[in-house]
LUMNUKE-318409 format. One record per residue: residue number from 1; x, y, z of N, C-alpha, C, CB in turn. Coordinates in steps of 0.2 Angstrom, whole numbers, plus 5000, padded with zeros to 4 digits. Glycine has a CB too. Example, Ala and Ser with C-alpha at 12.3 -4.5 7.8 and 13.67 -1.06 7.14 Angstrom:
LUMNUKE-318409
R pos n_px n_py n_pz ca_px ca_py ca_pz c_px c_py c_pz cb_px cb_py cb_pz
R   1 5066 4972 5039  5062  4978  5039 5066 4984 5039  5057  4978  5045
R   2 5064 4989 5035  5068  4995  5036 5064 5000 5039  5070  4997  5029
//
This chain:
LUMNUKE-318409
R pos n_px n_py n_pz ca_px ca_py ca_pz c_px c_py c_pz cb_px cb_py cb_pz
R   1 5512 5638 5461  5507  5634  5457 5508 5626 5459  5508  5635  5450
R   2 5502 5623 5461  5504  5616  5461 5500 5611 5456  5504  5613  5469
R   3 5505 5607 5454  5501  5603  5449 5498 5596 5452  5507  5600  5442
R   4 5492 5593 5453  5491  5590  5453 5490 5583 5449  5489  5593  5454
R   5 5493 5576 5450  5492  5571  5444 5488 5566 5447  5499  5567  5442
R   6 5482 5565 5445  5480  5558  5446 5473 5555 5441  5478  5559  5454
R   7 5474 5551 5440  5469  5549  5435 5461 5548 5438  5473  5541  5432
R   8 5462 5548 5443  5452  5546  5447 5454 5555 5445  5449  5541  5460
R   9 5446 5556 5443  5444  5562  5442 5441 5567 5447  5439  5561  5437
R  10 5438 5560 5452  5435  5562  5458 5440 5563 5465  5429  5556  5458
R  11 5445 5562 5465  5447  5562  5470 5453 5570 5466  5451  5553  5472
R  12 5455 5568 5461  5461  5576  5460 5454 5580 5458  5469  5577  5451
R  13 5449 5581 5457  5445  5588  5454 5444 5590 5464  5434  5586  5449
R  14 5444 5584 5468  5442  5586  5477 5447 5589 5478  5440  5580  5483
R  15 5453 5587 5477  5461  5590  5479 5462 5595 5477  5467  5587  5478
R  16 5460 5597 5471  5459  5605  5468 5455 5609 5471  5456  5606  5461
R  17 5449 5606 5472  5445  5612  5478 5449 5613 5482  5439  5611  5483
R  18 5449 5608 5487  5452  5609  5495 5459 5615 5492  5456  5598  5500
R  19 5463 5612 5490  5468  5616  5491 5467 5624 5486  5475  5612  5489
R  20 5462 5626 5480  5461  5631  5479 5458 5635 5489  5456  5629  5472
R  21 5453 5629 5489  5449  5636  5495 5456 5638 5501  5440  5630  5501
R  22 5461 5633 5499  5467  5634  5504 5470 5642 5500  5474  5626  5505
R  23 5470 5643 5496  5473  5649  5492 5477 5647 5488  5476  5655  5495
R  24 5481 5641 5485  5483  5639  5481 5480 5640 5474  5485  5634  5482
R  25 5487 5640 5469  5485  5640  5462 5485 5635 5459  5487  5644  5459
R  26 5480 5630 5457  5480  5623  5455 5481 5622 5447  5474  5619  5458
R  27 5483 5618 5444  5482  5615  5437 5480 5606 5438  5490  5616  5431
R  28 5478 5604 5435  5475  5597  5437 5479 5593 5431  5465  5595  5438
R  29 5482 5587 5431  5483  5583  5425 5480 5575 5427  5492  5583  5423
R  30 5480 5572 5420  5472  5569  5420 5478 5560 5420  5464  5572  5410
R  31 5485 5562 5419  5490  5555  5421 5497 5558 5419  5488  5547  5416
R  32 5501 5553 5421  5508  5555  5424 5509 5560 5415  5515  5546  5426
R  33 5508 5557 5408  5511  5561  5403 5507 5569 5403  5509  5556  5395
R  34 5505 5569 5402  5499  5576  5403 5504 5579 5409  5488  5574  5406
R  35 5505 5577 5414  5509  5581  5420 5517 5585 5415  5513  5572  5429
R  36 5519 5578 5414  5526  5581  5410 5525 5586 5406  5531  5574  5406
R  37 5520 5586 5401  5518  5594  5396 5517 5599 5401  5509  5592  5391
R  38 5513 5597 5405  5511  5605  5410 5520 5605 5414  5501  5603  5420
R  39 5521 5602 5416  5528  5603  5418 5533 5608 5415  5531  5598  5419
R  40 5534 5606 5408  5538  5607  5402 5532 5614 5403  5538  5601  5393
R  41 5528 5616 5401  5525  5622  5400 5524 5629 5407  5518  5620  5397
R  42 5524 5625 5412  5522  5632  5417 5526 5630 5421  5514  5632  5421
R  43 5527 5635 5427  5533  5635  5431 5527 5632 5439  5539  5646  5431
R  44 5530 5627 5441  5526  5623  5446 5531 5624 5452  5524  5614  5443
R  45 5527 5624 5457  5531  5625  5462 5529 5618 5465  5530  5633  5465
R  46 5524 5614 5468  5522  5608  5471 5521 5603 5464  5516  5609  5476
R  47 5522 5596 5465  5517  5589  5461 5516 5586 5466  5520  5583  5455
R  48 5510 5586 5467  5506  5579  5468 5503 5574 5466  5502  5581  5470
R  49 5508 5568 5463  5505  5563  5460 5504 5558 5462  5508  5562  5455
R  50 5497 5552 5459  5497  5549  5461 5502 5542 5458  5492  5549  5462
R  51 5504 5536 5462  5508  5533  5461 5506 5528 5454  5509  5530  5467
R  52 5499 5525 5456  5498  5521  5451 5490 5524 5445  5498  5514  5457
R  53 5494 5526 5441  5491  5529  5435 5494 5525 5429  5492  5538  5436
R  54 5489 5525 5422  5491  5521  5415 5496 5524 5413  5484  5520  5408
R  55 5502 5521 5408  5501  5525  5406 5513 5529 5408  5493  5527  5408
R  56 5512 5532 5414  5517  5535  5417 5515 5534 5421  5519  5540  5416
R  57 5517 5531 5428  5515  5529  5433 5520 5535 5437  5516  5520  5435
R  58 5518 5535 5444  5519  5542  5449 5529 5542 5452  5511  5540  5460
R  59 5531 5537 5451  5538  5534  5453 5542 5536 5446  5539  5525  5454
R  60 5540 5533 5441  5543  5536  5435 5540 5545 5430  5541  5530  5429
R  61 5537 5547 5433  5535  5553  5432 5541 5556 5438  5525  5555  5433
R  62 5541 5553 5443  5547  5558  5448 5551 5558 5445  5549  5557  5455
R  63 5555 5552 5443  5561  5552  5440 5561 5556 5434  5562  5547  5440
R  64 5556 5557 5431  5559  5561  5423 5559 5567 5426  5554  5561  5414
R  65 5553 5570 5431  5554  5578  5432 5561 5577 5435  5549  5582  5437
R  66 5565 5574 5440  5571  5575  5442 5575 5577 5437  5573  5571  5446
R  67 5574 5574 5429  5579  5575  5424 5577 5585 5423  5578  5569  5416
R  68 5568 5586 5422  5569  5590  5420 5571 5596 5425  5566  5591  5416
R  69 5568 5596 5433  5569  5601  5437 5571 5596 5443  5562  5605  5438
R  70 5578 5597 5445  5579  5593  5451 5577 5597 5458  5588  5591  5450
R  71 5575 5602 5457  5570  5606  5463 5564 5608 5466  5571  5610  5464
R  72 5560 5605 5462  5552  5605  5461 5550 5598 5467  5549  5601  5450
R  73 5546 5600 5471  5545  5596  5477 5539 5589 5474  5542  5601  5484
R  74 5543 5586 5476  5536  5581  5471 5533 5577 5479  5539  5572  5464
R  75 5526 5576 5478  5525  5572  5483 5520 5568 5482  5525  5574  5488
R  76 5521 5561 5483  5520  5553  5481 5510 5554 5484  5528  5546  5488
R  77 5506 5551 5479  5500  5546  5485 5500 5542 5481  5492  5547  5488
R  78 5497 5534 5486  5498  5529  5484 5490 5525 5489  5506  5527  5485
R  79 5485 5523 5485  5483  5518  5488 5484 5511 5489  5479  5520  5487
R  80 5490 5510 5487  5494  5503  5488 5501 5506 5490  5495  5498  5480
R  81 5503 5505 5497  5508  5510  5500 5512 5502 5499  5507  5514  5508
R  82 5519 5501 5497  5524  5494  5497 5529 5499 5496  5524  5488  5491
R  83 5535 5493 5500  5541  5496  5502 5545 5496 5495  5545  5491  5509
R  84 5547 5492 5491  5548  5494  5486 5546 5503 5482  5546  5490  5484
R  85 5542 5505 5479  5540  5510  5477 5540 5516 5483  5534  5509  5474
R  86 5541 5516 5491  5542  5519  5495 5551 5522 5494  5539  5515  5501
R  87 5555 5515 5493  5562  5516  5493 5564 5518 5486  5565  5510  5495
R  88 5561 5519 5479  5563  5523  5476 5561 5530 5476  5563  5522  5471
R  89 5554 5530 5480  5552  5538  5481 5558 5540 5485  5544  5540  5487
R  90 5562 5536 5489  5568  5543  5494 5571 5542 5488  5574  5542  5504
R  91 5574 5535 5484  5579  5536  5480 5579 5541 5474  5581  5529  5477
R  92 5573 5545 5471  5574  5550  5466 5571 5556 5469  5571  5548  5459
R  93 5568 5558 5478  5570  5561  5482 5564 5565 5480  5577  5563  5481
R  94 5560 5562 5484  5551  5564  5483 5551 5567 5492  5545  5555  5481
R  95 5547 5573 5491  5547  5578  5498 5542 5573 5502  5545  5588  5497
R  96 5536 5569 5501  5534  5566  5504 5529 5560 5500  5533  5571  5509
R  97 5529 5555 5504  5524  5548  5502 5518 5549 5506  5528  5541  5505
R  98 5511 5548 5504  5507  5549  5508 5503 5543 5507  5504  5556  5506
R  99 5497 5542 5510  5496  5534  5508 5487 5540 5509  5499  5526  5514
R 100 5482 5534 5504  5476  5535  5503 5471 5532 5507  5474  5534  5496
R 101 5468 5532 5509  5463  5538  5510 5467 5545 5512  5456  5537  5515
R 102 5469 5551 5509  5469  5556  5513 5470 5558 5517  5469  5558  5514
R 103 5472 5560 5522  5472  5566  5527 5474 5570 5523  5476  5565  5533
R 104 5467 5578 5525  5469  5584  5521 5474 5588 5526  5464  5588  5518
R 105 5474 5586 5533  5478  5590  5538 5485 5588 5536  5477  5587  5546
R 106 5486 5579 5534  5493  5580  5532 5493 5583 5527  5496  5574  5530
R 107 5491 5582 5522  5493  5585  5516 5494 5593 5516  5490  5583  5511
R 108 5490 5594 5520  5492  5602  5522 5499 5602 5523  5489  5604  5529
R 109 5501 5599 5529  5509  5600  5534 5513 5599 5525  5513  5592  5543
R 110 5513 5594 5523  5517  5591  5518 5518 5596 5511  5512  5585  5517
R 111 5515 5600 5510  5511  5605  5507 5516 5613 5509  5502  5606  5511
R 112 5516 5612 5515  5519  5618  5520 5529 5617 5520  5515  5617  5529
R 113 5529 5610 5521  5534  5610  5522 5541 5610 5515  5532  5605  5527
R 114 5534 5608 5509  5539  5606  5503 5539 5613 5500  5535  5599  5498
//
């Protein structure tokens, strides 16, 4: 199952398709707090959050799941990519950083590999 986080409605409802029509099973959360509930409730095997959301932003949403599941692959987008928030994604040990606009080819491999 992978959980999707991002607050544009229009970009995680598209990432739900693409990766449903891939055969995944998706839940969508609408910002970083809503993620931590679906987390706490269903067993997630990917997150995909985005970085900058109200609220629980995508850096501090990785860090709490590391408290609750230190093995749940999280992986970062950001359409403001800075070295700062890049260097706490390795420091609380995010499987990957993607930058926006999408590639869904990457996010495939990224997907595959986490």
């Amino acid at each position: 199952m992978i959980l999707i986080a991002d607050d544009d409605d229009s970009l995680r409802r598209s990432l739900a398709r693409h990766l449903r029509a891939a055969g995944h099973a998706v839940i969508e959360a609408t910002n970083g707090k809503h993620a931590l509930d679906v987390l706490r409730e269903h067993e997630i095997d990917i997150l995909l959050t985005d970085i900058t959301m109200p609220d629980l932003d995508g850096v501090e949403l990785l860090r709490q799941v590391r408290e609750l599941n230190p093995d749940v692959p999280v992986i970062l987008m950001t359409g403001l990519p800075a070295i700062s928030t890049a260097m706490k994604a390795v420091q609380y040990g995010a499987s990957d950083y993607l930058t926006k606009p999408l590639d869904l080819e990457k996010l495939d491999d990224s997907i595959r590999r986490a």
